[in-house]
C-alpha positions as CSV (number, residue, x, y, z in Angstrom):
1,X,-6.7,-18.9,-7.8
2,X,-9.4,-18.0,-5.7
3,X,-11.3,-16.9,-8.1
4,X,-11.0,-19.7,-10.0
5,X,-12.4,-21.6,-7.1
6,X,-15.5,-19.8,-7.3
7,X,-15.9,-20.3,-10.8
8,X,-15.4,-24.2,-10.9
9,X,-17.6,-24.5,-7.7
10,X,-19.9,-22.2,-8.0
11,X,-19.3,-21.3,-4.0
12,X,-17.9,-18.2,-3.1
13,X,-14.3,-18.3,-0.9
14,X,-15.0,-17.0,2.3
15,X,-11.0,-15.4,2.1
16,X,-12.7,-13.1,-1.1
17,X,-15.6,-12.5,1.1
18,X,-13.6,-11.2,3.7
19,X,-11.2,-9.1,1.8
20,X,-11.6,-5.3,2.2
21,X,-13.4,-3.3,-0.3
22,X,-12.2,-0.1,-1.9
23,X,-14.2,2.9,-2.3
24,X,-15.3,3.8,-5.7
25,X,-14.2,7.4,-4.9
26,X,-10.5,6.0,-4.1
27,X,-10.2,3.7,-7.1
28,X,-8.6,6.1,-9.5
29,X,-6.2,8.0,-6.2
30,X,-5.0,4.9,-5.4
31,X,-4.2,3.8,-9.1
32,X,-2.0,7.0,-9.0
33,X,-0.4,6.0,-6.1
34,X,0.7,2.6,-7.4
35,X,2.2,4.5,-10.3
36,X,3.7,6.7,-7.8
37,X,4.8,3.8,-6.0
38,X,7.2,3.0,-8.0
39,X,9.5,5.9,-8.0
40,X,9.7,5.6,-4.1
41,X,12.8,6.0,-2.6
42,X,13.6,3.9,0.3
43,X,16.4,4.3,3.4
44,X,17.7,0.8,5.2
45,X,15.6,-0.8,3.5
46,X,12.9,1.0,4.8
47,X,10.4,2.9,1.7
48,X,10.1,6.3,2.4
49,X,6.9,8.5,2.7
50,X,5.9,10.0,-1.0
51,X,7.7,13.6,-1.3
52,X,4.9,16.5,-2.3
53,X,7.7,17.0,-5.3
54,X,6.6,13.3,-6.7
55,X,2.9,13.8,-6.1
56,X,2.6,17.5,-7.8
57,X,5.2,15.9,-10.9
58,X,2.5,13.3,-11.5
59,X,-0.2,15.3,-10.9
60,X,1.0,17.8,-13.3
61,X,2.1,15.2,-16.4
62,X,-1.3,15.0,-16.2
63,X,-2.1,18.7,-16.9
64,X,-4.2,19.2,-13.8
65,X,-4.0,22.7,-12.9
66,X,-6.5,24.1,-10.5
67,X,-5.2,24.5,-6.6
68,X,-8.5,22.2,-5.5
69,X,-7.8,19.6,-7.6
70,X,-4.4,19.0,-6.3
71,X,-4.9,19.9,-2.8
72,X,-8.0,17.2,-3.1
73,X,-5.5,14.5,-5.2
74,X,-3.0,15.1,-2.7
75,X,-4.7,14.5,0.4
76,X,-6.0,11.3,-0.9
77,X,-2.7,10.2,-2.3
78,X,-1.3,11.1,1.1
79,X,-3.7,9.5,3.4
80,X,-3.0,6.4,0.6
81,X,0.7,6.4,1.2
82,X,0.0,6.7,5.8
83,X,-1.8,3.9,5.7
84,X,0.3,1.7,3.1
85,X,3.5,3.1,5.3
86,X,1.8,1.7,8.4
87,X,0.9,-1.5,7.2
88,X,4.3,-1.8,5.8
89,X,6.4,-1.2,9.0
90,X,4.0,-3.4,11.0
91,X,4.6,-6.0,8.7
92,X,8.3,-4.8,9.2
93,X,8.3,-5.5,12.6
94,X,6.6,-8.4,13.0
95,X,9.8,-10.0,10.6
96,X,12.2,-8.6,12.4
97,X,10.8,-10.2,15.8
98,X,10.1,-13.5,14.1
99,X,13.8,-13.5,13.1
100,X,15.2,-12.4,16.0
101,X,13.5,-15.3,17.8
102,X,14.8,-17.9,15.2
103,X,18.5,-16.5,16.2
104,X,18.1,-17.1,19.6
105,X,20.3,-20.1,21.3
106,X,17.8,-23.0,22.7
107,X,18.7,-23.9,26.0
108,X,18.9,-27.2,26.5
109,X,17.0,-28.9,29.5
């Protein structure tokens, strides 16, 4: 929509301005791990961390075999996964709060 925007106006949006930029080098690591993304398990509703079994299974469909390949694919795809985990609890959190404070009685004055 945004985009659009841009297009029809001729203006950029200061909202894509703004958004973060990925690195060139992460672009293909993090395509991996939003195919690996979606055999994550999750607990309470809660997603889990990405196990090393699921990274090395995807790594190897792909018929990757030397150790400094995956150590490299895995440390990316891990530091990936940290900060999406992160970024998903806080966001966690911060619904929790907001629904806890809808629940609460008013008191009247």
């Amino acid at each position: 929509m945004l985009e659009r925007f841009e297009e029809q106006t001729g203006q950029p949006s200061s909202t894509l301005l703004s958004r973060p930029r990925l690195l060139a080098r992460l672009a293909w690591p993090y395509e991996c791990f939003i195919d690996l993304s979606v055999d994550r398990s999750y607990t309470h509703g809660q997603p889990l961390r990405l196990s090393t079994s699921q990274i090395k299974s995807y790594f190897d469909a792909f018929e990757m075999q030397e150790t400094e390949e995956f150590e490299a694919f895995y440390y990316k795809i891990r530091q990936i996964d940290r900060v999406w985990s992160e970024a998903v609890s806080k966001h966690s959190k911060v619904q929790q709060e907001q629904t806890k404070s809808n629940q609460r009685p008013r008191q009247r004055r």
